[in-house]
PyMOL Python script that loads the backbone (N, CA, C, O; Angstrom):
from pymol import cmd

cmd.read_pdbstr("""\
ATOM      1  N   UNK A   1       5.145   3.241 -14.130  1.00  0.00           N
ATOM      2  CA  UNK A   1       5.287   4.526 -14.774  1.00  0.00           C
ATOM      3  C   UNK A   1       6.362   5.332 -14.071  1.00  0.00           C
ATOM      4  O   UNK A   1       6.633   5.471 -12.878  1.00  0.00           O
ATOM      5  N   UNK A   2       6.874   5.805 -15.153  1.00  0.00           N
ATOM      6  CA  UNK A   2       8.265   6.783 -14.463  1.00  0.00           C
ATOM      7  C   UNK A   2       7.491   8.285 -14.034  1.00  0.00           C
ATOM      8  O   UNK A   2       6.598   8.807 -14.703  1.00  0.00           O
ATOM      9  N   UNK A   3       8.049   8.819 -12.788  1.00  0.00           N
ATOM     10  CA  UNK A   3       7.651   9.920 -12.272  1.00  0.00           C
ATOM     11  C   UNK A   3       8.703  11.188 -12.890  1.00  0.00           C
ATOM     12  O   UNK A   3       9.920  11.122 -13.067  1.00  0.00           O
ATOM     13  N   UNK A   4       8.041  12.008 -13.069  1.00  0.00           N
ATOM     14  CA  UNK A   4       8.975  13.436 -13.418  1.00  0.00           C
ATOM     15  C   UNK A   4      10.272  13.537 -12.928  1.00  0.00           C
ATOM     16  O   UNK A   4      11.160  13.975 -13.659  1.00  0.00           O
ATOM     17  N   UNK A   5      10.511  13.169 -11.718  1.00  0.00           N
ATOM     18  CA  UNK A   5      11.858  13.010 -11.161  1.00  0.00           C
ATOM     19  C   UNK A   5      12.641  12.339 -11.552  1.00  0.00           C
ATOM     20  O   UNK A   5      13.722  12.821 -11.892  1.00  0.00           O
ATOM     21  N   UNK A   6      12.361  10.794 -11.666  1.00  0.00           N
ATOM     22  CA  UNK A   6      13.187   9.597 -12.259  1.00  0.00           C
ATOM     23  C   UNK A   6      13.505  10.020 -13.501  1.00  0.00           C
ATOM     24  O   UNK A   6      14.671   9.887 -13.875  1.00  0.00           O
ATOM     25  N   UNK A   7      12.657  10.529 -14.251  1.00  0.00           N
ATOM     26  CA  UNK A   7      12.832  10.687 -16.090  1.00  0.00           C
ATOM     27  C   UNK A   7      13.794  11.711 -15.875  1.00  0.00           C
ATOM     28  O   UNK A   7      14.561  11.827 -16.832  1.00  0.00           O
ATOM     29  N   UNK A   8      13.990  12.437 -14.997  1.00  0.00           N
ATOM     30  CA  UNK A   8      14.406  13.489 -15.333  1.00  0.00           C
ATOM     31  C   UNK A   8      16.582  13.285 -14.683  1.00  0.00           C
ATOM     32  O   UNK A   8      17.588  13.846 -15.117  1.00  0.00           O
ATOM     33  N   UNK A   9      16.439  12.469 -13.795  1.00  0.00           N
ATOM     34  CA  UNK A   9      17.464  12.164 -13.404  1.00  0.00           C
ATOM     35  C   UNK A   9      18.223  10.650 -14.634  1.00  0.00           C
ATOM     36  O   UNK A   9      19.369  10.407 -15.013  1.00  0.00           O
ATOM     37  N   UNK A  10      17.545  10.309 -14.762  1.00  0.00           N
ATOM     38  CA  UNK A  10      17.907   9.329 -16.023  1.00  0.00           C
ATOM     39  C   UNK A  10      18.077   9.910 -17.278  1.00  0.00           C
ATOM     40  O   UNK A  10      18.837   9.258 -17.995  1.00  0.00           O
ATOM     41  N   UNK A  11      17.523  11.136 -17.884  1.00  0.00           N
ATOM     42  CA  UNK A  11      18.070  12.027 -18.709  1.00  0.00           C
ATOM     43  C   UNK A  11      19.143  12.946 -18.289  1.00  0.00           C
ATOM     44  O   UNK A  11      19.941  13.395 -19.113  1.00  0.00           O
ATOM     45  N   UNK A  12      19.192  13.255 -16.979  1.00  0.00           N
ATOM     46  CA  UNK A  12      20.266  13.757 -16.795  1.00  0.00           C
ATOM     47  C   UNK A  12      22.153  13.218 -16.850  1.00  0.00           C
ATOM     48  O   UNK A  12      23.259  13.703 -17.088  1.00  0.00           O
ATOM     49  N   UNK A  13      21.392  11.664 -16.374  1.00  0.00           N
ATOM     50  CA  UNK A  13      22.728  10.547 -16.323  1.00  0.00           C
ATOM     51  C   UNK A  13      23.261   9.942 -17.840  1.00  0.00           C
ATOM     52  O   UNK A  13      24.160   9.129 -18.057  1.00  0.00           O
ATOM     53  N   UNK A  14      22.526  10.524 -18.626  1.00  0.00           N
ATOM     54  CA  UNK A  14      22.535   9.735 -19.833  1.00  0.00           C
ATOM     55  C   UNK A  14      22.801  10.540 -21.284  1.00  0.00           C
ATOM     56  O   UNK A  14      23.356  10.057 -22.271  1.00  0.00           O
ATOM     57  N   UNK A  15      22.328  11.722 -21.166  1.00  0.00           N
ATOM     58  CA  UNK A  15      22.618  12.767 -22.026  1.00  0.00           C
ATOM     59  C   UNK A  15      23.692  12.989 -22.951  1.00  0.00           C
ATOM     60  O   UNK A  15      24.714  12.746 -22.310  1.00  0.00           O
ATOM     61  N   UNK A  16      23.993  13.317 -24.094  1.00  0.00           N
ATOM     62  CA  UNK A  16      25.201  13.416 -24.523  1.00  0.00           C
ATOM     63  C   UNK A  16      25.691  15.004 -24.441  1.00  0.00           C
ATOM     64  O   UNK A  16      26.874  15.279 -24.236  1.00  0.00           O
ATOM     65  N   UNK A  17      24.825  15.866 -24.594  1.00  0.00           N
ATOM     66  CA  UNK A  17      24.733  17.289 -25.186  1.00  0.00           C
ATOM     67  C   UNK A  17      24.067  17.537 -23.487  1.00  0.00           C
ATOM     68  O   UNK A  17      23.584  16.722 -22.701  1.00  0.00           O
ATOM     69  N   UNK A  18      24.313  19.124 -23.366  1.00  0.00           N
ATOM     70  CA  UNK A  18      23.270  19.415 -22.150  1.00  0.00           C
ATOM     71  C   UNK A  18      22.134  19.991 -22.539  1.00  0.00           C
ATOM     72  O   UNK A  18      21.749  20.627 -21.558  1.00  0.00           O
ATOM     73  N   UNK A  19      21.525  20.102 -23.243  1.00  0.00           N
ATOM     74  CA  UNK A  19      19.986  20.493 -23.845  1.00  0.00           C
ATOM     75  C   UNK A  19      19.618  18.937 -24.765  1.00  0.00           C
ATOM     76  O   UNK A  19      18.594  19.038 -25.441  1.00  0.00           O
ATOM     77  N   UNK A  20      20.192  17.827 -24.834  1.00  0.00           N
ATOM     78  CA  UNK A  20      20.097  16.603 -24.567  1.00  0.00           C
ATOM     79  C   UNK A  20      19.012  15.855 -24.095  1.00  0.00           C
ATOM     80  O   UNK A  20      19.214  15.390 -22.973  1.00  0.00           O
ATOM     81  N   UNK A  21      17.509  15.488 -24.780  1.00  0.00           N
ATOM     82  CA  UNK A  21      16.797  14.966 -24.140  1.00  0.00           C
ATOM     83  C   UNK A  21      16.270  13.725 -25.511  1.00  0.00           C
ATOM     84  O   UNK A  21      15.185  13.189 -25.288  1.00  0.00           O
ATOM     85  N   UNK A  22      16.671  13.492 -26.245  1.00  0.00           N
ATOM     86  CA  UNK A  22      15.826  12.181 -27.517  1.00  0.00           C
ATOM     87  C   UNK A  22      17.341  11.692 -28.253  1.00  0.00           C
ATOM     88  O   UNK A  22      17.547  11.344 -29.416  1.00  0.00           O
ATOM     89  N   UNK A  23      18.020  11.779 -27.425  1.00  0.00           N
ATOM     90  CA  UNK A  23      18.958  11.002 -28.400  1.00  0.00           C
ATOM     91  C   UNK A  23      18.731   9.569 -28.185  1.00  0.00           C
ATOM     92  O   UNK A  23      17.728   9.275 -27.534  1.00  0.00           O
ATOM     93  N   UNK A  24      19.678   8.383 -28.727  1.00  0.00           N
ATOM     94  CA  UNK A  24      19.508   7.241 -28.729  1.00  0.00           C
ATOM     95  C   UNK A  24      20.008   6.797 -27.193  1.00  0.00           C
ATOM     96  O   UNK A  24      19.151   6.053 -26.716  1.00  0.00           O
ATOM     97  N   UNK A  25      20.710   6.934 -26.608  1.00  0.00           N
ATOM     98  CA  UNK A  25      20.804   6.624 -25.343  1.00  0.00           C
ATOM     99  C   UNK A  25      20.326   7.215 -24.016  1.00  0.00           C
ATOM    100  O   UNK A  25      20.346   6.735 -22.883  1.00  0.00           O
ATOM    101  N   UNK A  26      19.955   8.218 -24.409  1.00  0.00           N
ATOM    102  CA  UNK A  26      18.713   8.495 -23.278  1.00  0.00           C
ATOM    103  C   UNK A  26      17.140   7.549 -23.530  1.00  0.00           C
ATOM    104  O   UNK A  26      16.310   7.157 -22.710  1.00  0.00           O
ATOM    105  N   UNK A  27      17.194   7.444 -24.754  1.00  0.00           N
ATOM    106  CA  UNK A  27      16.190   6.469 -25.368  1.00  0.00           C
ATOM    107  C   UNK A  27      16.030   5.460 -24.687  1.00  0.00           C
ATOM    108  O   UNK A  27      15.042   5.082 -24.057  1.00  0.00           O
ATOM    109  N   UNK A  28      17.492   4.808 -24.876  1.00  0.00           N
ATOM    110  CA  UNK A  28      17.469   3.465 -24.164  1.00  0.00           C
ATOM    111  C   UNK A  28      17.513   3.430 -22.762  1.00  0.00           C
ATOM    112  O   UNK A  28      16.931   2.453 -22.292  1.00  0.00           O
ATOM    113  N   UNK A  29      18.153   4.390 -21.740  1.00  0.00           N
ATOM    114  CA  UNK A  29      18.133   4.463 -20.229  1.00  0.00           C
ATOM    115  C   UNK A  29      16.350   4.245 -20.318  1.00  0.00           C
ATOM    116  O   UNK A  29      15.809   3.259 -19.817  1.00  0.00           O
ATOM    117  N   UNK A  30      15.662   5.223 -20.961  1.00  0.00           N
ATOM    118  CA  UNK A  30      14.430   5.200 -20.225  1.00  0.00           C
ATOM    119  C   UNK A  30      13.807   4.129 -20.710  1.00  0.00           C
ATOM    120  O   UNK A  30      13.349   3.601 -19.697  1.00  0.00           O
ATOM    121  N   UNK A  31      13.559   3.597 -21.455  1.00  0.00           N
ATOM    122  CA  UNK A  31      13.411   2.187 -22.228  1.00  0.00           C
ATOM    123  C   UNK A  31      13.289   1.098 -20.638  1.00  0.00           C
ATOM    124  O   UNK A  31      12.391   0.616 -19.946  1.00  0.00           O
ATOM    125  N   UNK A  32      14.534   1.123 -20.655  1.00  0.00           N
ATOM    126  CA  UNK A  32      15.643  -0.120 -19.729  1.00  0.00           C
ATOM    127  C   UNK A  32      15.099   0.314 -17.983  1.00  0.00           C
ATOM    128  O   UNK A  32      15.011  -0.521 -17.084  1.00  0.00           O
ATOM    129  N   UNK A  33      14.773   1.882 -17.824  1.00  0.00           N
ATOM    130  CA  UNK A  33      14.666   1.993 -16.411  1.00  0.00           C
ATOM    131  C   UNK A  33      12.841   1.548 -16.724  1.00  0.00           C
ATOM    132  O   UNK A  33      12.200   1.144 -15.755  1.00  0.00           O
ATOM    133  N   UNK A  34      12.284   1.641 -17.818  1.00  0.00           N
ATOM    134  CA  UNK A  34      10.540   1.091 -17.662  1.00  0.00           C
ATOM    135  C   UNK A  34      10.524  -0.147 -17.434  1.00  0.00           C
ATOM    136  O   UNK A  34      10.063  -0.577 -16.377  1.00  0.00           O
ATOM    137  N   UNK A  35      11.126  -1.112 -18.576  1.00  0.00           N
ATOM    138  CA  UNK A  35      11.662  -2.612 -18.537  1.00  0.00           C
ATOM    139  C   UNK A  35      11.603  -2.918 -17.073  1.00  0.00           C
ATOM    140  O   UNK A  35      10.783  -3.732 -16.648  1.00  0.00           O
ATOM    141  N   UNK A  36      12.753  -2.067 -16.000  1.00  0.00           N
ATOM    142  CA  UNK A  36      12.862  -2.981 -14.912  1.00  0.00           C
ATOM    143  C   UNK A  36      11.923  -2.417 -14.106  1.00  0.00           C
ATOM    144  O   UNK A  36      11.748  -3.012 -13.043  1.00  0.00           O
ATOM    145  N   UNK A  37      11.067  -1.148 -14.357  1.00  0.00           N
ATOM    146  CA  UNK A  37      10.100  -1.568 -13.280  1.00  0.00           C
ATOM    147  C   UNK A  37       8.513  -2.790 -13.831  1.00  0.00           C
ATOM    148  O   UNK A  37       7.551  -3.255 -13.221  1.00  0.00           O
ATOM    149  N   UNK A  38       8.849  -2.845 -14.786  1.00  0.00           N
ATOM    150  CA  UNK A  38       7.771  -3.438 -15.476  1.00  0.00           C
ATOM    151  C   UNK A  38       7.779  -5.126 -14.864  1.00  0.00           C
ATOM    152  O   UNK A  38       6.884  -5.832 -14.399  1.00  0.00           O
ATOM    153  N   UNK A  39       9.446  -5.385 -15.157  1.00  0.00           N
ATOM    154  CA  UNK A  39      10.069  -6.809 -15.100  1.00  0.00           C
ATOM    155  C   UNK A  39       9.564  -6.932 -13.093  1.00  0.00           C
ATOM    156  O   UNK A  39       8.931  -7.904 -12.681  1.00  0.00           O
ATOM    157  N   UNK A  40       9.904  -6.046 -12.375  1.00  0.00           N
ATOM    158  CA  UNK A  40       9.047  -6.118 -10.805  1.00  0.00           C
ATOM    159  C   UNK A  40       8.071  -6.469 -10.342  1.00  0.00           C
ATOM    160  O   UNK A  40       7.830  -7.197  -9.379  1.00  0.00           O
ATOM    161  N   UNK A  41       6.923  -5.484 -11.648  1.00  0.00           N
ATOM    162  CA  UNK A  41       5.717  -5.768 -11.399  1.00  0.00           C
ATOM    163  C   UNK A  41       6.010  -7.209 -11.755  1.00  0.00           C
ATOM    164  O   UNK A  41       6.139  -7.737 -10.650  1.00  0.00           O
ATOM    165  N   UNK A  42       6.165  -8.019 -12.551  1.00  0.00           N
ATOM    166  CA  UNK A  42       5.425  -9.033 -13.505  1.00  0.00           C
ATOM    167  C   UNK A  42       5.975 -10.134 -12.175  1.00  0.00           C
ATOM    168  O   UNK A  42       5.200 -11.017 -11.807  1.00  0.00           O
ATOM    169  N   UNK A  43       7.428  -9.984 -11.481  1.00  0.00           N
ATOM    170  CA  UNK A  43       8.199 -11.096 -10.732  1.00  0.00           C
ATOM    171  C   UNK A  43       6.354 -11.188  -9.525  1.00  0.00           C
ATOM    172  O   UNK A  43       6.112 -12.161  -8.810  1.00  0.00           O
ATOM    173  N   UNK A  44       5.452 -10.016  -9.640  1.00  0.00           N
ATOM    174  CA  UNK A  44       4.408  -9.963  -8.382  1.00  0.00           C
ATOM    175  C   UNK A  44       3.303 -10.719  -8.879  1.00  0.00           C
ATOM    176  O   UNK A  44       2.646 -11.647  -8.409  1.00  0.00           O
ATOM    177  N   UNK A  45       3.264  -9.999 -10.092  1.00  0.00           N
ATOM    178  CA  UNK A  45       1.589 -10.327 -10.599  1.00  0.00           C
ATOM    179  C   UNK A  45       2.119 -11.628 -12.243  1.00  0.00           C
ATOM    180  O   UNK A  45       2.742 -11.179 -13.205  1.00  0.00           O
ATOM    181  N   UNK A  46       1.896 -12.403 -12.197  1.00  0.00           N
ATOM    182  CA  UNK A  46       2.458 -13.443 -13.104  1.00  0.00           C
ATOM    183  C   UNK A  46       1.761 -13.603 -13.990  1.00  0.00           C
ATOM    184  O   UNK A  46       2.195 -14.131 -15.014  1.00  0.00           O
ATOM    185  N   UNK A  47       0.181 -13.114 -13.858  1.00  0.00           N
ATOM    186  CA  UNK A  47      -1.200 -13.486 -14.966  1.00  0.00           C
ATOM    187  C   UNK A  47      -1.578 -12.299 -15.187  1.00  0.00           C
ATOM    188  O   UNK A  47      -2.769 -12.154 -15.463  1.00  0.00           O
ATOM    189  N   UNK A  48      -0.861 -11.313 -15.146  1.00  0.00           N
ATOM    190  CA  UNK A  48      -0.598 -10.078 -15.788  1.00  0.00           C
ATOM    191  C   UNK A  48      -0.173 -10.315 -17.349  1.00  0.00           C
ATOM    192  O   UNK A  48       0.955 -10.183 -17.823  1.00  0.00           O
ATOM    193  N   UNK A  49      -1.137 -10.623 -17.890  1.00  0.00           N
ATOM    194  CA  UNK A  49      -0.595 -10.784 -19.251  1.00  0.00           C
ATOM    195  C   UNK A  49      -0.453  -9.375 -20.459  1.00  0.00           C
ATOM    196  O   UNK A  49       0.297  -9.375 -21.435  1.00  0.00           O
ATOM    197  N   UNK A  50      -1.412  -8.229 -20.043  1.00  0.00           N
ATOM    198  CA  UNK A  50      -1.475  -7.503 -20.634  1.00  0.00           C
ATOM    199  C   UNK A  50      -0.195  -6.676 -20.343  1.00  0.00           C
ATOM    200  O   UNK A  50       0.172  -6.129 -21.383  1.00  0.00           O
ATOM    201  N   UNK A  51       0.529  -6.424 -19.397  1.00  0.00           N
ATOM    202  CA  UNK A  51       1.608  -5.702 -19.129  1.00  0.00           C
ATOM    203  C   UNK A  51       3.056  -6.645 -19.718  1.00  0.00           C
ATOM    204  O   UNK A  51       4.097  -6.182 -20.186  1.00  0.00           O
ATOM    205  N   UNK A  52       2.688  -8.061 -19.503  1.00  0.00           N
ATOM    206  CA  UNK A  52       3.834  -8.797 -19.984  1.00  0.00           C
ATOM    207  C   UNK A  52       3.930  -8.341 -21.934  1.00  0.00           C
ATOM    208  O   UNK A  52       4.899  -8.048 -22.634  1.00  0.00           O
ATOM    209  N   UNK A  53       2.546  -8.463 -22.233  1.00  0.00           N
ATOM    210  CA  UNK A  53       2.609  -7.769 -23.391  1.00  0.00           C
ATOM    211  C   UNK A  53       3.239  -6.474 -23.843  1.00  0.00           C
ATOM    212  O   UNK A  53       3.691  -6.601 -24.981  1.00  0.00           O
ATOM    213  N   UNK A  54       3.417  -5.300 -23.346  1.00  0.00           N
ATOM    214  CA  UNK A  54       3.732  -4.165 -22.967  1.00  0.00           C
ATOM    215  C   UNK A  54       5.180  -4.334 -22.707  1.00  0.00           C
ATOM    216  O   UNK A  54       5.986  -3.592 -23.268  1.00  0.00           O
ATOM    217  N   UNK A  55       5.614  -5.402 -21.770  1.00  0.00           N
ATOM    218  CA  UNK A  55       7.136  -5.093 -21.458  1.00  0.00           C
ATOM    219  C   UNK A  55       7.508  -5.710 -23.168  1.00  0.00           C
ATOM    220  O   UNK A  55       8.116  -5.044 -24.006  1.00  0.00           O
ATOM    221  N   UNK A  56       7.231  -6.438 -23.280  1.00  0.00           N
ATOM    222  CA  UNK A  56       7.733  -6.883 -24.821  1.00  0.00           C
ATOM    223  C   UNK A  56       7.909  -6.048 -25.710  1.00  0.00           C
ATOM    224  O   UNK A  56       8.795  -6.144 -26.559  1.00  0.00           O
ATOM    225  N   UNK A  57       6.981  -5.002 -25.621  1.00  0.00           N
ATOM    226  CA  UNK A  57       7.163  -4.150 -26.945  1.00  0.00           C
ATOM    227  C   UNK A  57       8.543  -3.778 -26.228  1.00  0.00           C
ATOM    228  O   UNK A  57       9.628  -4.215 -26.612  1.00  0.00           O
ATOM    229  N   UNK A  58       8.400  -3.063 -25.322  1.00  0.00           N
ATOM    230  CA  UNK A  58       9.538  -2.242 -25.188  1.00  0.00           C
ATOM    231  C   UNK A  58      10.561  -2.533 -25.004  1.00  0.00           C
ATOM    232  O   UNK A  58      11.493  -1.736 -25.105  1.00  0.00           O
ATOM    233  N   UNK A  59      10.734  -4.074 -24.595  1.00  0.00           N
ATOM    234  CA  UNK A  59      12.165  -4.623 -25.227  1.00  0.00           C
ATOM    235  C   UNK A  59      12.371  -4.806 -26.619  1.00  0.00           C
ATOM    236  O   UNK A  59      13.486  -5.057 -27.077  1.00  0.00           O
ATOM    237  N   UNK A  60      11.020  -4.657 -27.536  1.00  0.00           N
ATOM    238  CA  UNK A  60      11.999  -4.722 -29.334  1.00  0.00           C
ATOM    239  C   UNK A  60      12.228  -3.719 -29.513  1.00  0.00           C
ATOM    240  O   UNK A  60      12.999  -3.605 -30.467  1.00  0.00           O
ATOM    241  N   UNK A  61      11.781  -2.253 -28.793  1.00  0.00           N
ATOM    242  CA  UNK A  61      12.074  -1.036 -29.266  1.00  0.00           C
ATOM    243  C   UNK A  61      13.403  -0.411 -28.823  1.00  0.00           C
ATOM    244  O   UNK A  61      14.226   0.395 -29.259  1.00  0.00           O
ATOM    245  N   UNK A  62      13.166  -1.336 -27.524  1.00  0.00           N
ATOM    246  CA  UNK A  62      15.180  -1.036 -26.961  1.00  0.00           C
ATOM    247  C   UNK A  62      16.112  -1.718 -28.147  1.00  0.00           C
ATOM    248  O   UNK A  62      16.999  -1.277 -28.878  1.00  0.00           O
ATOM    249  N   UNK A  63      15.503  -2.955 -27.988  1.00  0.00           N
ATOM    250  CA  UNK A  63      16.597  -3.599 -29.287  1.00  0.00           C
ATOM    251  C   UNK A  63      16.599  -2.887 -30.299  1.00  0.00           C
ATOM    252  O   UNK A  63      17.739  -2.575 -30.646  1.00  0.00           O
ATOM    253  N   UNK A  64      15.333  -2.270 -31.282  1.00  0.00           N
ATOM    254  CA  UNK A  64      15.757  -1.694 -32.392  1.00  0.00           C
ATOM    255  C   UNK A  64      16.993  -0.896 -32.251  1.00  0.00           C
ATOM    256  O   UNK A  64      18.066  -0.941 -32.853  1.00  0.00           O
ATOM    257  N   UNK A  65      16.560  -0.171 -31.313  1.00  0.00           N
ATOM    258  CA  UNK A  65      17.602   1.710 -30.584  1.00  0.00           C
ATOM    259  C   UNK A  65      19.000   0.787 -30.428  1.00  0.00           C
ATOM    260  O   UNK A  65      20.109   1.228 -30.729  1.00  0.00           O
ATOM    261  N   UNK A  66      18.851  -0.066 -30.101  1.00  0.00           N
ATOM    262  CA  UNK A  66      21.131  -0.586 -29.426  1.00  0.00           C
ATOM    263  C   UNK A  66      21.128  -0.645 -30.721  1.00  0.00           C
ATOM    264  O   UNK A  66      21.842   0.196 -31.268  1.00  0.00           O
ATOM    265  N   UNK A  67      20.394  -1.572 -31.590  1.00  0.00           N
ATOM    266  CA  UNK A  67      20.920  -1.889 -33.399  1.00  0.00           C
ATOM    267  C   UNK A  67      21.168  -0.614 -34.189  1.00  0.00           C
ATOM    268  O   UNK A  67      22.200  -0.398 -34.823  1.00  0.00           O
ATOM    269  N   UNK A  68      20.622  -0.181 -34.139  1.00  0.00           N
ATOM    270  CA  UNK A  68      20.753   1.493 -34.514  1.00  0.00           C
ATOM    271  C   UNK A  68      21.816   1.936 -34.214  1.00  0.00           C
ATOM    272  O   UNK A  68      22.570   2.164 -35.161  1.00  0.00           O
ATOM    273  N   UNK A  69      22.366   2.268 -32.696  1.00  0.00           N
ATOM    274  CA  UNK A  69      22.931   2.813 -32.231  1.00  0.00           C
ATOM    275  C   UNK A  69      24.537   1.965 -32.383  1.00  0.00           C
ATOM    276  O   UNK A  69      25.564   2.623 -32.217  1.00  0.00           O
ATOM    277  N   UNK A  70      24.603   0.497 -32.704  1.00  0.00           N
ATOM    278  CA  UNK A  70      25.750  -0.119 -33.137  1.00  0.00           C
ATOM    279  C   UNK A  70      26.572   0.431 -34.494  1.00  0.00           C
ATOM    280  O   UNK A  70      27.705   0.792 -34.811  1.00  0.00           O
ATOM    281  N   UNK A  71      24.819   0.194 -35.266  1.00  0.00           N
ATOM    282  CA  UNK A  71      25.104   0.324 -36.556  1.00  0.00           C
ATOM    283  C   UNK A  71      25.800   1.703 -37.048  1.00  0.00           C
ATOM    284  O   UNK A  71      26.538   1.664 -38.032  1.00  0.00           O
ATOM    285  N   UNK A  72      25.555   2.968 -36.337  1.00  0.00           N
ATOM    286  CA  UNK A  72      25.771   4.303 -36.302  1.00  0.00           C
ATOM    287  C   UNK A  72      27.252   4.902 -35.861  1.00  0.00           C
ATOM    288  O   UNK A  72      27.939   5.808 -36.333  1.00  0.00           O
ATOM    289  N   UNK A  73      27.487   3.750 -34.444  1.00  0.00           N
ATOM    290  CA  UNK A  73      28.562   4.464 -33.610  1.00  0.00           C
ATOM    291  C   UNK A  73      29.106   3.593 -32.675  1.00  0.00           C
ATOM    292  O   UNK A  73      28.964   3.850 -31.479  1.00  0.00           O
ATOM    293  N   UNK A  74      29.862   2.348 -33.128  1.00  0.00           N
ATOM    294  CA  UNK A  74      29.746   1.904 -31.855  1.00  0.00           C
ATOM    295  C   UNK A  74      30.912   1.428 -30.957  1.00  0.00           C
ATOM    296  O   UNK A  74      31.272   0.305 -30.606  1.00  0.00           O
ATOM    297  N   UNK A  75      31.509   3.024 -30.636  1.00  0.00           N
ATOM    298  CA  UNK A  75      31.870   3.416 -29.624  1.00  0.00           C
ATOM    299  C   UNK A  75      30.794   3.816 -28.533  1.00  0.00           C
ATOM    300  O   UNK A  75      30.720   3.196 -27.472  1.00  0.00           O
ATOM    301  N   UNK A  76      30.085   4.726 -28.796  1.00  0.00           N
ATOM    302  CA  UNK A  76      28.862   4.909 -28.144  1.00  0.00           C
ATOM    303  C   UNK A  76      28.086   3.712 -27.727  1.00  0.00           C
ATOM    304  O   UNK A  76      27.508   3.553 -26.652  1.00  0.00           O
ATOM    305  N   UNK A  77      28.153   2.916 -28.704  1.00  0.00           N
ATOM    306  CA  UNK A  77      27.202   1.566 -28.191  1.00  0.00           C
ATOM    307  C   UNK A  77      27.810   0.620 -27.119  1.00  0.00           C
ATOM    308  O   UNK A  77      27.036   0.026 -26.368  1.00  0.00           O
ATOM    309  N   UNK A  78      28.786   0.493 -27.038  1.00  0.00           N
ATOM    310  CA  UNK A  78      29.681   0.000 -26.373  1.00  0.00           C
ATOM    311  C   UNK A  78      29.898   0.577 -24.659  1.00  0.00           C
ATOM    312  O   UNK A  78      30.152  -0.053 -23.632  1.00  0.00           O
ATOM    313  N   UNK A  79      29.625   2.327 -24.959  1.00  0.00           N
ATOM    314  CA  UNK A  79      29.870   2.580 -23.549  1.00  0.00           C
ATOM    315  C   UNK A  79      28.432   2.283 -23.068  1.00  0.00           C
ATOM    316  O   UNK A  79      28.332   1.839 -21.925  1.00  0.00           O
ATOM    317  N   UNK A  80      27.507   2.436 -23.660  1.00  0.00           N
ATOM    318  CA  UNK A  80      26.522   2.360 -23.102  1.00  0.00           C
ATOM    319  C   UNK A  80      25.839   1.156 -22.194  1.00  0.00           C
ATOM    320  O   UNK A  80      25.425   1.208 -21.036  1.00  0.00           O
ATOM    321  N   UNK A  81      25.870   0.026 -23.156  1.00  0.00           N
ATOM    322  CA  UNK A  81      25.748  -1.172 -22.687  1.00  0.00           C
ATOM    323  C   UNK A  81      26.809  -1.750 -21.481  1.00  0.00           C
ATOM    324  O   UNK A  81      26.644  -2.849 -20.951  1.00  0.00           O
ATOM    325  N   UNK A  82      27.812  -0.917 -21.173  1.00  0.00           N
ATOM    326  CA  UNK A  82      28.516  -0.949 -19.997  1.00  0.00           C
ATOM    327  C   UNK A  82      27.615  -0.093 -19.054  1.00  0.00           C
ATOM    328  O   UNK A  82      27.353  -0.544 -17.939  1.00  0.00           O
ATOM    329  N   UNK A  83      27.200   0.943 -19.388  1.00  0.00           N
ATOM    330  CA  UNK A  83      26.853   2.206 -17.939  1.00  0.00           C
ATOM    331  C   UNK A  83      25.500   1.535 -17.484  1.00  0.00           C
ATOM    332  O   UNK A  83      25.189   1.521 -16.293  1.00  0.00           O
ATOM    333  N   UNK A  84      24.802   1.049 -18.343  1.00  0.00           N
ATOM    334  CA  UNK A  84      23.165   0.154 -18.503  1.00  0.00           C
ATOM    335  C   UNK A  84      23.661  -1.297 -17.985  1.00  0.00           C
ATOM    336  O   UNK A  84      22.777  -2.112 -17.722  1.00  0.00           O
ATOM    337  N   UNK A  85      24.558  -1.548 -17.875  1.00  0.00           N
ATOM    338  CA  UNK A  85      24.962  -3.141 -17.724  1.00  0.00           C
ATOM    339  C   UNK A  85      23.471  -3.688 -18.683  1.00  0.00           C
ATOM    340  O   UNK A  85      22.368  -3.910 -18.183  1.00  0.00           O
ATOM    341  N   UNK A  86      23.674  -3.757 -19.506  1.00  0.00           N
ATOM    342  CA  UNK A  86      23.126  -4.597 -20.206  1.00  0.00           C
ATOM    343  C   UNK A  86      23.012  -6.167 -20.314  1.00  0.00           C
ATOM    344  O   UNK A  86      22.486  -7.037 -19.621  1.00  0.00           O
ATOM    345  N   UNK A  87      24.025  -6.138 -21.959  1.00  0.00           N
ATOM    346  CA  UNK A  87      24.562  -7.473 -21.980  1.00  0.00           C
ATOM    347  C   UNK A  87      26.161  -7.307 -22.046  1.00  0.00           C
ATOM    348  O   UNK A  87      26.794  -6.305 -21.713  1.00  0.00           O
ATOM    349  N   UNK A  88      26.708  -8.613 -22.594  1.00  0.00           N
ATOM    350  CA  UNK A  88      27.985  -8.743 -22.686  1.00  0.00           C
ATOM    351  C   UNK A  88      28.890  -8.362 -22.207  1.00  0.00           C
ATOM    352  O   UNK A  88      29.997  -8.740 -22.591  1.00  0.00           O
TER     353      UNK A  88
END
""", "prot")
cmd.dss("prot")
cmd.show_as("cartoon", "prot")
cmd.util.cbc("prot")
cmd.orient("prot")
């Protein structure tokens, strides 16, 4: 779980607007910063199946948000998946 601080510095790094908090790429920072603490836990606990469940959703919901966010703009999509090192 992300603490008030982290969310809040990952919306800050990610923002497009400065009153900026639900756009699609703050979406995905926080998405991507749960993912990798999730992906930590799981490298510990391996028969953690209910959380492996959990990271899954939230990798199709990241994926929906980049598809979206291609489909919309993707200049934007492009920087992003650079600042996130994503893929490609």
């Amino acid at each position: 779980m992300l603490t008030k601080q982290q969310k809040d510095k990952v919306i800050s790094e990610n923002r497009v607007q400065p009153a900026d908090t639900g756009s699609a790429e703050v979406q995905v920072a926080l998405l991507s910063e749960r993912i990798g603490q999730l992906s930590r836990h799981m490298a510990a606990a391996k028969n953690d199946h209910h959380s492996q469940t959990g990271m899954m959703k939230l990798v199709g919901q990241r994926k929906r948000l980049l598809a979206y966010l291609k489909k919309e703009d993707s200049a934007r999509y492009e920087k992003l998946i650079q600042k996130l090192g994503l893929r490609k």
